[in-house]
Backbone bond lengths (Angstrom), bond angles and torsions (degrees), N, CA, C in turn:
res aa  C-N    CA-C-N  psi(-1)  N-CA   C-N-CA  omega(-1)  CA-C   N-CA-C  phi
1 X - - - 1.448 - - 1.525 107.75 -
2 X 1.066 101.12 129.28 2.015 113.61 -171.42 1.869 96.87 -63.50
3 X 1.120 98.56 155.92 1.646 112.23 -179.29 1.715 110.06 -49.41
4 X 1.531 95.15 -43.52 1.714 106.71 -159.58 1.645 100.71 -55.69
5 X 1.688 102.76 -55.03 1.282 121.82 -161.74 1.566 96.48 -60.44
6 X 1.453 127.30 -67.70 1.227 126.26 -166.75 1.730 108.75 -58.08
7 X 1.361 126.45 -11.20 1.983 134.79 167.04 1.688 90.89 -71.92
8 X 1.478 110.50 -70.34 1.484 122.28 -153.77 2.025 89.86 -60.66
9 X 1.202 123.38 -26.71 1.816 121.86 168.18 1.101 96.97 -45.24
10 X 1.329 109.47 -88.48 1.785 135.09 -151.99 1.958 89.25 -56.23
11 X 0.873 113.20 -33.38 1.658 100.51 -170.01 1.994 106.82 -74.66
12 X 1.311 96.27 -44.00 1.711 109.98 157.85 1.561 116.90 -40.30
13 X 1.379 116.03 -48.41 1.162 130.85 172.55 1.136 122.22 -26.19
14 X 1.532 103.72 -76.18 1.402 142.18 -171.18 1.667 110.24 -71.68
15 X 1.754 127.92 -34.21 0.929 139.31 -177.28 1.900 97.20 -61.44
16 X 1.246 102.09 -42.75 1.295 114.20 -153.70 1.528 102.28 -86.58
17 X 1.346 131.67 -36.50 1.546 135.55 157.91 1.125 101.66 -40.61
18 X 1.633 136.59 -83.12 0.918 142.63 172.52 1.402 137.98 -10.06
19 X 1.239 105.27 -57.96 1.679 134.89 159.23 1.136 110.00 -73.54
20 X 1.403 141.55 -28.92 1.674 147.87 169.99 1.985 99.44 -51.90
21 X 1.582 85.32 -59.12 1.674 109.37 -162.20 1.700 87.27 -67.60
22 X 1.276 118.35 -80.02 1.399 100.48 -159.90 1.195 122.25 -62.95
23 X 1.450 134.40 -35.12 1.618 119.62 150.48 1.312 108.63 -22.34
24 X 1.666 125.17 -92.77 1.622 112.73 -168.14 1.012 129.27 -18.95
25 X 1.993 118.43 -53.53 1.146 114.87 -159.15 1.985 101.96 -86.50
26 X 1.202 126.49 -22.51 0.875 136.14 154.39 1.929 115.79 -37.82
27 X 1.476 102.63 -61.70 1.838 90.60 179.91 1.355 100.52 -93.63
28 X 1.362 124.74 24.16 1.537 122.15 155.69 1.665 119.37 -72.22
29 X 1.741 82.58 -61.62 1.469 99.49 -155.82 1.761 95.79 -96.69
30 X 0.987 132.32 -24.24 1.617 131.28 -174.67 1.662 98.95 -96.78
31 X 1.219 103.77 -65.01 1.674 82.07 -167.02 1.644 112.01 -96.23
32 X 1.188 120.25 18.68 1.688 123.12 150.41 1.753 111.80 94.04
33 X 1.013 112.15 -7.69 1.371 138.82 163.14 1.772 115.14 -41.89
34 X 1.306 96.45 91.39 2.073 95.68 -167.23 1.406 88.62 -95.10
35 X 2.214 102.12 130.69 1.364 104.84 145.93 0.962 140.91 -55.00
36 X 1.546 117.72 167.61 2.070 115.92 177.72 2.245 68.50 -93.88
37 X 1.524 85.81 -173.28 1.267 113.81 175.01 1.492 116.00 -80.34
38 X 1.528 127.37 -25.70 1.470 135.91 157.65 1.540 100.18 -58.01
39 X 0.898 120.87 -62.55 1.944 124.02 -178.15 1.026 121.25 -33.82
40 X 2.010 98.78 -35.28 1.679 98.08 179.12 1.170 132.82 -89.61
41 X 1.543 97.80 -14.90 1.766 126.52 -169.16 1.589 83.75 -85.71
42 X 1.036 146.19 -52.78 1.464 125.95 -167.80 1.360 113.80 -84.36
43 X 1.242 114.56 26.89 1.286 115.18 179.10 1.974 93.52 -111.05
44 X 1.116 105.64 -57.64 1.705 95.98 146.30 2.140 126.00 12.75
45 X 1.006 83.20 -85.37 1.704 82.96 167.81 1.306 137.99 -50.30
46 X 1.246 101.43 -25.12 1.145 102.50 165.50 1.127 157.37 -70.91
47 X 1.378 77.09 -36.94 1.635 119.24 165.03 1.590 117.04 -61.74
48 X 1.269 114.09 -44.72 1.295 118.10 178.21 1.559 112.84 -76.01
49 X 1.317 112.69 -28.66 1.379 117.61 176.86 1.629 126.78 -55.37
50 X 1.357 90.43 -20.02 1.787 131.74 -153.78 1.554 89.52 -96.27
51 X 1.367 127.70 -54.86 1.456 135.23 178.10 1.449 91.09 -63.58
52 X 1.370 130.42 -84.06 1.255 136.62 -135.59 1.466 104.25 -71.45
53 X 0.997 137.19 -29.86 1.561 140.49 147.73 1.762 125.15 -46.01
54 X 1.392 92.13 -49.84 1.619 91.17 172.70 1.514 107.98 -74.94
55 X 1.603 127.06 -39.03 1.518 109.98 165.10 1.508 119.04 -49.81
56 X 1.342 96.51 -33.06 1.756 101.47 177.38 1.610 99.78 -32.89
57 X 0.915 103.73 -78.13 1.528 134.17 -143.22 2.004 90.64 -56.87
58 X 1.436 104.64 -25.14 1.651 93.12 -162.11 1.635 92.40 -91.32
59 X 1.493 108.20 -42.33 1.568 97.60 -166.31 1.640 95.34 -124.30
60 X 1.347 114.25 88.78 1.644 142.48 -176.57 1.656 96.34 -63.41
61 X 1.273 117.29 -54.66 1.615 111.64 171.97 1.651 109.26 -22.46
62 X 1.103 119.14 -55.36 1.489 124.22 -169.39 1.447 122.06 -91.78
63 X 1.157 114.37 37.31 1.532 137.53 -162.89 1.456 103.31 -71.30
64 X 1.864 111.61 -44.18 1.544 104.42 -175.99 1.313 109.71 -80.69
65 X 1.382 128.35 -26.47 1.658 122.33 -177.83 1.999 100.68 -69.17
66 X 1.277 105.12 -25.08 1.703 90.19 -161.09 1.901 92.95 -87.18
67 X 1.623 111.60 -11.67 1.247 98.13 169.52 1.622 120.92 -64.01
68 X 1.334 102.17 -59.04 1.881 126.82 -158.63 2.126 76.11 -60.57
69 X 1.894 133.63 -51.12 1.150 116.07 -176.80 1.820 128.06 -47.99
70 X 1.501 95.75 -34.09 1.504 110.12 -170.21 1.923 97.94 -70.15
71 X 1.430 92.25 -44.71 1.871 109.42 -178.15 2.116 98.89 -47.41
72 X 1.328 87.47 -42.55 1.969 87.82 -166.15 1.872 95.30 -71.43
73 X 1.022 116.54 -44.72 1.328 125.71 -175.59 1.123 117.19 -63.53
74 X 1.312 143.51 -21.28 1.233 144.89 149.47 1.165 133.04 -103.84
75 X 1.525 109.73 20.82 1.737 123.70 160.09 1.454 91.52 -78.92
76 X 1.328 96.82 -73.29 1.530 106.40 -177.74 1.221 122.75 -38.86
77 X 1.397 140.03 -44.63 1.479 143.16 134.27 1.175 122.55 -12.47
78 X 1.248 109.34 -63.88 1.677 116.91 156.44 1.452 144.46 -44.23
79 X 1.736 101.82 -48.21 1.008 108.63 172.05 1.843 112.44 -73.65
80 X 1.376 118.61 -47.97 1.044 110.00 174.09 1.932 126.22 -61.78
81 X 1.008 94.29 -25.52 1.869 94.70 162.92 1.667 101.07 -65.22
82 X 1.020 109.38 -48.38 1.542 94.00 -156.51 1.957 96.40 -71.18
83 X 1.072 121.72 -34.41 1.181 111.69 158.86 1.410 142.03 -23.27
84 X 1.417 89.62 -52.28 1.751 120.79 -177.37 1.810 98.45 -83.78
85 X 1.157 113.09 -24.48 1.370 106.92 163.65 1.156 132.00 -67.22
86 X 1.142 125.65 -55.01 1.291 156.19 144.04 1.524 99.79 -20.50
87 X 1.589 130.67 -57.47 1.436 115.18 -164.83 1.569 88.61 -80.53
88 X 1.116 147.65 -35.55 1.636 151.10 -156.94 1.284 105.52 -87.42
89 X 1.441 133.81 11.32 1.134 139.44 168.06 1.619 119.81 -137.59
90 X 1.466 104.25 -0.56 1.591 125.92 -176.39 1.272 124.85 65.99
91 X 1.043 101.99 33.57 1.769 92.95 179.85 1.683 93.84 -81.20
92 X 1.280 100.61 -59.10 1.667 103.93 -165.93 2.031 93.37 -107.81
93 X 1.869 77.71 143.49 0.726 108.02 179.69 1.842 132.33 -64.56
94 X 1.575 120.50 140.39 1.494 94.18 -173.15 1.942 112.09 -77.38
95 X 1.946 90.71 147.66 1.529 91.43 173.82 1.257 115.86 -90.02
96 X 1.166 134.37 -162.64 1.471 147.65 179.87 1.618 102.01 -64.68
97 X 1.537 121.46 -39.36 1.513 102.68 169.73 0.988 114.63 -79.52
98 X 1.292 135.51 34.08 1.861 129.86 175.91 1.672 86.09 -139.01
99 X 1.357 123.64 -80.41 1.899 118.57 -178.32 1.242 109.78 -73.04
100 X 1.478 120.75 95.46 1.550 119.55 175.37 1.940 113.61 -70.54
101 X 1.293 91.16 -13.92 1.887 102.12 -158.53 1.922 77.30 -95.02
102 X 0.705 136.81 -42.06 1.512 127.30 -167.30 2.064 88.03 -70.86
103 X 0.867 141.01 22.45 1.505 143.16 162.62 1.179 105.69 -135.24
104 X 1.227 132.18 24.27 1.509 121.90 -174.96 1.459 108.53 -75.68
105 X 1.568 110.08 -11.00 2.051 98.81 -158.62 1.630 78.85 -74.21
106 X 1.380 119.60 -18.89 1.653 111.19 -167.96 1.367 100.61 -53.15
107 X 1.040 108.42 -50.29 1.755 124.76 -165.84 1.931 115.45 -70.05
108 X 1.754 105.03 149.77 1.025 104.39 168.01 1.448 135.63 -61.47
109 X 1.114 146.00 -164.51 1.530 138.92 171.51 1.627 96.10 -92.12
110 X 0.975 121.73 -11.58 1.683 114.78 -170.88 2.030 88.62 -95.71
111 X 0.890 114.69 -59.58 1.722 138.21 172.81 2.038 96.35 -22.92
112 X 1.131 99.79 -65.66 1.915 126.55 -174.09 1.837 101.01 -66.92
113 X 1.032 127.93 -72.38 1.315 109.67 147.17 1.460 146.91 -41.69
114 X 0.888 99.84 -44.70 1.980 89.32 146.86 1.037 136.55 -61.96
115 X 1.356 120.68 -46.97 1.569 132.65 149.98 1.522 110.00 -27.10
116 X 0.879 104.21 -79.52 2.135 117.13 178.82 1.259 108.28 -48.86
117 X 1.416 138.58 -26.44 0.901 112.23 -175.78 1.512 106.74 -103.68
118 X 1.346 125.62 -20.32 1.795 127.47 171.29 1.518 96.12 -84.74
119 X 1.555 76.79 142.52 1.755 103.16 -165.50 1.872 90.29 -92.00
120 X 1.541 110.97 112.69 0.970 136.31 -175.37 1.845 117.55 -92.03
121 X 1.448 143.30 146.92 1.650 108.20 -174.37 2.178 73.71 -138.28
122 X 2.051 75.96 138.38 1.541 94.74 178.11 1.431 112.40 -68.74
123 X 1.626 119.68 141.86 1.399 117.83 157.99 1.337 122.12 -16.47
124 X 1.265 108.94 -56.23 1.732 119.49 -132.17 1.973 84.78 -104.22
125 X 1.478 116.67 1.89 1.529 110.72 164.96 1.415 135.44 -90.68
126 X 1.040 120.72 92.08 1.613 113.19 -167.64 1.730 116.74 -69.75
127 X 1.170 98.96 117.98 1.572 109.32 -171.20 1.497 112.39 -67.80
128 X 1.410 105.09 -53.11 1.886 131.52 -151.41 1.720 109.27 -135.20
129 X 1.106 102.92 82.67 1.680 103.12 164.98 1.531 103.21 -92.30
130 X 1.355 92.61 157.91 1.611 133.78 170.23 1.581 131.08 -126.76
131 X 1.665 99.68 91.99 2.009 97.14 -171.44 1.729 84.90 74.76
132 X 1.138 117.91 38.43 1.845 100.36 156.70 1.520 101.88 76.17
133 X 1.708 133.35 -15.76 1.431 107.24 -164.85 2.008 89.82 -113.51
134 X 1.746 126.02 169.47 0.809 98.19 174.21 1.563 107.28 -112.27
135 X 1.131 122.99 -179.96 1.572 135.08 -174.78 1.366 104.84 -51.59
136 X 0.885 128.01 5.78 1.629 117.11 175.91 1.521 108.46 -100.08
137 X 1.687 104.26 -36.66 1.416 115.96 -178.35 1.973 107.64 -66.63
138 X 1.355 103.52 -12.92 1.487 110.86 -162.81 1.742 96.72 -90.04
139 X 1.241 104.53 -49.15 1.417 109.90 158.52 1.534 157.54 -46.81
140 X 1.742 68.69 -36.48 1.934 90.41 161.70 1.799 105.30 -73.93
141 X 1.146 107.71 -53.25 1.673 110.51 176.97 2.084 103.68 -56.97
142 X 1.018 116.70 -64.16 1.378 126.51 176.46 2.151 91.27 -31.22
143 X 1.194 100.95 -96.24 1.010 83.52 -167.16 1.695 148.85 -105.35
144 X 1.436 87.03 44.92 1.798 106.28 146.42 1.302 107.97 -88.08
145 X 1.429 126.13 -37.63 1.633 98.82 -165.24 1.871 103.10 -85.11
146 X 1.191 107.53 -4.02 1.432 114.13 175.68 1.743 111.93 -74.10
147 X 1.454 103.77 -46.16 1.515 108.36 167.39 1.716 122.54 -75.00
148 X 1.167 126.41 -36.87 1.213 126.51 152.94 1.571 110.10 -30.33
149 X 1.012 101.43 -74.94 1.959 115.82 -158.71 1.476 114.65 -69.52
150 X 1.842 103.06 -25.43 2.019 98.71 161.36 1.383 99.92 -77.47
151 X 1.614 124.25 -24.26 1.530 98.32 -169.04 1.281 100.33 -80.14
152 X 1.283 123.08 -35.45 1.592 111.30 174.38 1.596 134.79 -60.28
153 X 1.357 97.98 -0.34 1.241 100.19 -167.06 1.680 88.42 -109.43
154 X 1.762 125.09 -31.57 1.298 111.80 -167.86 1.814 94.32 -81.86
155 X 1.105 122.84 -12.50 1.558 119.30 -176.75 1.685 101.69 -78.89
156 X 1.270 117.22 -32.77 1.358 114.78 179.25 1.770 117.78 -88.00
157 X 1.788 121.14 4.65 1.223 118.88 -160.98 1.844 109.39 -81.98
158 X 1.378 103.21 -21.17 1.832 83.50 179.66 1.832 92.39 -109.84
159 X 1.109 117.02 49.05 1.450 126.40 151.38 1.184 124.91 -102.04
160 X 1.575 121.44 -9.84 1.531 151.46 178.97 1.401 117.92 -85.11
């Protein structure tokens, strides 16, 4: 992959974190749309993608480690969407980061009342679709083809 293409990637990258991140907080905070706690954790990646790109840019020497990092960061992105898919369609069951009240014996009686009274939103409820699918499913696509294309690009870097 030519130099330009693999800059004009990583700049795609970053366009697309950006736009990941401000969408969310956008159908958070504007159109009233409350995350589960999976919603927020995959918002996570992005964020780091967002760091590890702008270090890109300062210390370029280290261009192939922040690739193969961005590559680990959006497996994991992946894998955890598809997780969250999985509970929003029932196969799998929700864990303790999606049913906080199914851990309550963990919790104090002051802990359990707080819980009950903040309005909490289940994994497995889809708030906000788009074209019928919801943002998690967009994510799973978002970032496999994001991890695909750094690994292809860090498998192709001392071919340059």
């Amino acid at each position: 992959m030519a130099k330009n293409s693999k800059n004009l990637l990583i700049k795609l990258i970053f366009l697309i974190s950006i736009v990941a991140l401000a969408s969310a907080f956008f159908i958070e905070y504007k159109l009233g749309h409350q995350p589960c706690n999976l919603c927020i954790l995959e918002r996570i990646p992005y964020l780091i993608a967002i760091i590890l790109i702008l270090l890109n840019y300062k210390f370029n020497h280290f261009e192939k480690y922040f690739l193969i990092l961005l590559t680990i960061v959006f497996f994991i992105a992946t894998i955890l969407s598809l997780y969250h898919l999985g509970i929003e369609q029932g196969f799998i069951q929700e864990s303790m980061v999606c049913d906080l009240k199914s851990g309550s014996n963990l919790l104090s009686k002051e802990d359990i009342l707080k819980q009950l009274q903040e309005k909490s939103v289940s994994c497995k409820d889809v708030t906000f679709k788009i074209f019928g699918l919801s943002l998690t499913t967009y994510n799973i696509l978002i970032s496999l083809l994001i991890t695909i294309y750094t690994a292809k690009i860090y498998l192709d870097y001392d071919k340059n």
